[in-house]
C-alpha positions as CSV (number, residue, x, y, z in Angstrom):
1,X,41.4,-45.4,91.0
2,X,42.6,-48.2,88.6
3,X,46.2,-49.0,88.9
4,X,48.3,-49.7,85.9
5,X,49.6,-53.0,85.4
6,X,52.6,-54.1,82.5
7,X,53.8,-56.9,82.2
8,X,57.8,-57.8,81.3
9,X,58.0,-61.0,79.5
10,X,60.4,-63.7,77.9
11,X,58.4,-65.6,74.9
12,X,58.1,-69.0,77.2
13,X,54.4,-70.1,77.3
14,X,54.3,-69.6,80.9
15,X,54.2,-65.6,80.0
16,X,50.5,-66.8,78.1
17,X,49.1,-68.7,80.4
18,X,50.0,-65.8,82.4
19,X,48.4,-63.4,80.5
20,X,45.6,-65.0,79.9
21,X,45.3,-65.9,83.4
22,X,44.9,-62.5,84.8
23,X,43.6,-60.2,81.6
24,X,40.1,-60.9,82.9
25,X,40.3,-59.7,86.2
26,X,43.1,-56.7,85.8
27,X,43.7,-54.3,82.5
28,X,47.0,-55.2,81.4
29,X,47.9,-52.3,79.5
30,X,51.1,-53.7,77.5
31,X,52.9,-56.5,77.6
32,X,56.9,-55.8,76.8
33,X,58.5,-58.7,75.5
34,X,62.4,-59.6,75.1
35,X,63.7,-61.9,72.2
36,X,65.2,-65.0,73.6
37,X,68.8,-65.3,74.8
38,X,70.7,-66.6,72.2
39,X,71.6,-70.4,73.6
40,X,75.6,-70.0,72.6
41,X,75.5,-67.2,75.1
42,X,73.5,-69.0,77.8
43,X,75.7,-71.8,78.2
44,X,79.1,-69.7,78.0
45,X,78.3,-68.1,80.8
46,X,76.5,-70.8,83.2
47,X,80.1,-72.9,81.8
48,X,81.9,-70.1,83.5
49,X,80.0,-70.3,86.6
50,X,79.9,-74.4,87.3
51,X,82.1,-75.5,84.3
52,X,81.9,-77.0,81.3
53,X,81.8,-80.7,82.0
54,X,78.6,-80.4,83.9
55,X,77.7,-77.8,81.1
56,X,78.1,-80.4,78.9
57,X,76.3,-83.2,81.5
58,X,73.2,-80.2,81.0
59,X,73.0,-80.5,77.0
60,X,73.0,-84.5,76.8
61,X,70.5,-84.5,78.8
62,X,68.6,-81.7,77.0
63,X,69.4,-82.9,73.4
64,X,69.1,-87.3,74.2
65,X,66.3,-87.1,77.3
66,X,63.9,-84.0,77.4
67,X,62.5,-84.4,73.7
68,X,61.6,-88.2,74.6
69,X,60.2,-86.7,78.1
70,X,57.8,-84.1,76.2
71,X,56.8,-87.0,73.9
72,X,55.6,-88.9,75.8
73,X,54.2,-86.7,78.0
74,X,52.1,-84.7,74.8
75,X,48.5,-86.2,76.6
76,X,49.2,-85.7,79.8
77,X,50.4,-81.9,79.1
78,X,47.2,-81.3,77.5
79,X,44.7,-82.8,80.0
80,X,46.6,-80.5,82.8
81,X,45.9,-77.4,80.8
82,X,42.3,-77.8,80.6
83,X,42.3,-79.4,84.3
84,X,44.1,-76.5,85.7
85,X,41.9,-73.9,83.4
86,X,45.2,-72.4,81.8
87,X,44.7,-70.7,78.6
88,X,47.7,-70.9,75.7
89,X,45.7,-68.3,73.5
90,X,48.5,-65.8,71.9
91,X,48.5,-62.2,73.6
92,X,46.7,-59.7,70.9
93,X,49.1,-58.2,68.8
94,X,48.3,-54.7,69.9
95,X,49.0,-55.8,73.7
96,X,52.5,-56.6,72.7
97,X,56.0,-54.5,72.3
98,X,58.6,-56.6,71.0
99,X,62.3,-55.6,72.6
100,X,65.9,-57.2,72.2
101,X,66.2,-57.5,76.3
102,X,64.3,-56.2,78.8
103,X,67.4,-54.2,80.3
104,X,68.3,-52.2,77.1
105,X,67.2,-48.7,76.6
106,X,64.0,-49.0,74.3
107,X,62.4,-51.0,77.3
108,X,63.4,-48.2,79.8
109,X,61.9,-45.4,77.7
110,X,58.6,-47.6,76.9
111,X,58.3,-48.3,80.9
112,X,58.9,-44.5,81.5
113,X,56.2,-43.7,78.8
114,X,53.6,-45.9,80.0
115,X,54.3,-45.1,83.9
116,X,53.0,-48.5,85.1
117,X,51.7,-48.6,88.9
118,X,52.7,-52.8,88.9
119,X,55.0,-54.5,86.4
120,X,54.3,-57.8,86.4
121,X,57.5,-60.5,85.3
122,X,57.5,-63.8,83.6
123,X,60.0,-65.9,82.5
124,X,62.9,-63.1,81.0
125,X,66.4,-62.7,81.8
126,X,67.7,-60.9,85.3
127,X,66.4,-57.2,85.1
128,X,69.0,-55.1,85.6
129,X,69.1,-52.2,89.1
130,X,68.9,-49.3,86.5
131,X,65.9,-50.7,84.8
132,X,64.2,-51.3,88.3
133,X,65.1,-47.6,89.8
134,X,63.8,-46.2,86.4
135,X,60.1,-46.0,87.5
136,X,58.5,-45.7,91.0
137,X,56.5,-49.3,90.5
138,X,56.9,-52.6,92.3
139,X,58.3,-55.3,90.0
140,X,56.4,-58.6,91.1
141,X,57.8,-61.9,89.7
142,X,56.6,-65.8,89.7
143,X,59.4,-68.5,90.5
144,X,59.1,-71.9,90.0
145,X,60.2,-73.1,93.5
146,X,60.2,-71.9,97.2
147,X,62.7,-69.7,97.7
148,X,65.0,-69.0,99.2
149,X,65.8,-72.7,99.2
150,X,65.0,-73.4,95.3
151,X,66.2,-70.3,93.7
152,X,67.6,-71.2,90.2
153,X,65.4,-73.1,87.8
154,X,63.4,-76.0,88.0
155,X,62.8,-76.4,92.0
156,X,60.1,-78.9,91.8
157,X,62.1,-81.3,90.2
158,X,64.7,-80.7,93.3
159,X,62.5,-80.2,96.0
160,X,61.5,-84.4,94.9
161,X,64.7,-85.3,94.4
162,X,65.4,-84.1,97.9
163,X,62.6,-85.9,99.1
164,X,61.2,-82.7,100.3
165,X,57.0,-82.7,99.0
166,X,56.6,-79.7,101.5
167,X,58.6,-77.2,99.9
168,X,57.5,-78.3,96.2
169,X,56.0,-75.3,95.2
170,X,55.9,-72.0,93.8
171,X,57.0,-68.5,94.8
172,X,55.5,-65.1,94.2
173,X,58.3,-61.9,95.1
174,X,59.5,-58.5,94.6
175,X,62.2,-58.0,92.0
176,X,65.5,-57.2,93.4
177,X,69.0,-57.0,91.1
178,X,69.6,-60.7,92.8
179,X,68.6,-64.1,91.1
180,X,65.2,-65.0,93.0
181,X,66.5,-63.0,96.3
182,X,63.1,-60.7,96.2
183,X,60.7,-60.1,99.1
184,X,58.5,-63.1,99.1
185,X,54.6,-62.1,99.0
186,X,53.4,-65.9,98.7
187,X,54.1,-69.3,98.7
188,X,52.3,-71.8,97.3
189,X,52.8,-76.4,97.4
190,X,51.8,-78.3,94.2
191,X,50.4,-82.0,94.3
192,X,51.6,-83.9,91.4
193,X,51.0,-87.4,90.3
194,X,52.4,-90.8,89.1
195,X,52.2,-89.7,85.7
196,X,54.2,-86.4,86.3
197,X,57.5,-86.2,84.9
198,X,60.5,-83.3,84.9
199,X,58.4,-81.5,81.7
200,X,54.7,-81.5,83.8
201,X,56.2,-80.2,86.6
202,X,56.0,-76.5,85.8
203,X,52.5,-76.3,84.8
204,X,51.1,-77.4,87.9
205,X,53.3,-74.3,89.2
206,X,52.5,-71.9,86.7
207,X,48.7,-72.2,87.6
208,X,49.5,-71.9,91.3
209,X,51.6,-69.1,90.8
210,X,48.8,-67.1,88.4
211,X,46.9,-68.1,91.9
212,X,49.4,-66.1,94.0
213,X,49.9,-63.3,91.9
214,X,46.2,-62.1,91.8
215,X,46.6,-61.9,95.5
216,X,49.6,-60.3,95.4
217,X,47.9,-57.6,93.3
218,X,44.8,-57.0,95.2
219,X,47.3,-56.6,98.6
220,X,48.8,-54.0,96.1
221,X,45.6,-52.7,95.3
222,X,44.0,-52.3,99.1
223,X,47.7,-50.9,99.8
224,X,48.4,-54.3,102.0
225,X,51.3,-55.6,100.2
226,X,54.0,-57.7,102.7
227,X,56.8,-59.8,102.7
228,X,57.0,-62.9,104.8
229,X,60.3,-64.3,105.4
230,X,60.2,-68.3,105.3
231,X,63.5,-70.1,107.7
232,X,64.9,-71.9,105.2
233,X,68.2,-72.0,103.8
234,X,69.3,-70.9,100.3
235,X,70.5,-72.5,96.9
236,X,70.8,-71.7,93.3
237,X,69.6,-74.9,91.0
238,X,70.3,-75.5,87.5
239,X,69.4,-77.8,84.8
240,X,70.5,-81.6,85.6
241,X,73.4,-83.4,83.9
242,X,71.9,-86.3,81.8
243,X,74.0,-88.8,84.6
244,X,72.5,-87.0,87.5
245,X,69.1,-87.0,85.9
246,X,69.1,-91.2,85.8
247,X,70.4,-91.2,89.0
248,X,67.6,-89.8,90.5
249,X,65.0,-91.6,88.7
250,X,67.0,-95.3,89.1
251,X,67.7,-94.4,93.1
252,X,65.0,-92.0,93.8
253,X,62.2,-92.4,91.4
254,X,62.2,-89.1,90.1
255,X,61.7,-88.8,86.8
């Protein structure tokens, strides 16, 4: 018997190459995707949680460094694409259901009405414990890092900066009402190279973790589906400050 798989999406790219990534070898019914958090609100609340100076570190760096990082690393993006046979082609229009957040109540009735064995996650904001308990599926998300050491967001650029190449990776794991606290399924290590930077990073995890997730469905599928539970410590990550950012690359040569 087929299972039914939906996936639960932010609009990042990564939710494409997703799609694209698995559409041939599972029927993805629908893919339910949120509108974007409004920035304003994003950095009001991560200000309340490590304060506003190194908020304000995080938007130098993403308003004077990143657009001169994705310049200059426009080639180099493109060439990993085709290398790692990811696919930016947009999801069909009848594929997708547009929602304002993935934890309001239009999403929990379309979830109930489509009664989805496997709902599949990608790059949207924490789902909430009353949309998980709202439909007997497993919830099975992609992180870019190895938890539970690199929860957070961007934990190849930290697992570098920490001079630690063997936990520079991806994770695939269950949803639970935590940030990247899931039951891990799979870890995977990426190999980058000289001409990587803090924007090529994720892509070389994005196609590892596409990778993972196929196995993670066909445990699913031949009812084998278990956790493994890695000895590390854990850490939530954020965006770097644009001084913490030069840092690294002067006195680590991270970049």
């Amino acid at each position: 018997m087929d299972k039914k798989i939906v996936m639960l999406t932010g609009e990042a790219i990564s939710t494409r190459y997703m799609y694209n990534g698995l559409k041939d070898d599972y029927d993805i019914q629908k893919v339910i995707q949120e509108v974007p958090v409004s920035m304003k609100k994003i950095l009001k609340n991560r200000a309340k949680r490590i304060g506003y100076f190194q908020v304000f570190g995080q938007i130098l760096f993403g308003i004077l460094v990143l657009p001169f990082l994705r310049k200059i690393s426009k080639e180099k993006l493109i060439s990993n694409r085709l290398k790692l046979n990811l696919s930016d082609e947009h999801i069909p229009e009848d594929k997708l259901i547009k929602v304002d957040s993935v934890n309001d109540k239009k999403t929990i009735e379309i979830l109930k009405q489509l009664n989805p064995d496997i709902v599949i996650v990608n790059g949207c904001r924490i789902i909430s414990k009353r949309v998980l308990e709202q439909i007997d599926a497993v919830f099975i998300n992609t992180h870019e890092g190895v938890t539970p050491r690199y929860r957070g967001i961007h934990g190849a650029y930290w697992a570098l900066v920490n001079q630690d190449k063997e936990n520079c990776g991806v994770t695939v794991h269950l949803v639970d009402k935590g940030v990247d606290t899931g039951g891990i399924l799979y870890q995977g290590i990426i190999s980058i190279d000289d001409n990587d930077n803090f924007t090529t990073y994720p892509i070389y995890q994005t196609a590892k973790g596409i990778e993972l997730m196929k196995l993670a469905i066909t445990d699913y599928y031949n009812g084998e589906l278990k956790t493994i539970q890695p000895k590390l410590e854990s850490k939530i990550w954020y965006h770097p400050t644009i001084w913490k950012y030069f840092y690294n690359w002067i006195f680590k040569g991270v970049n």
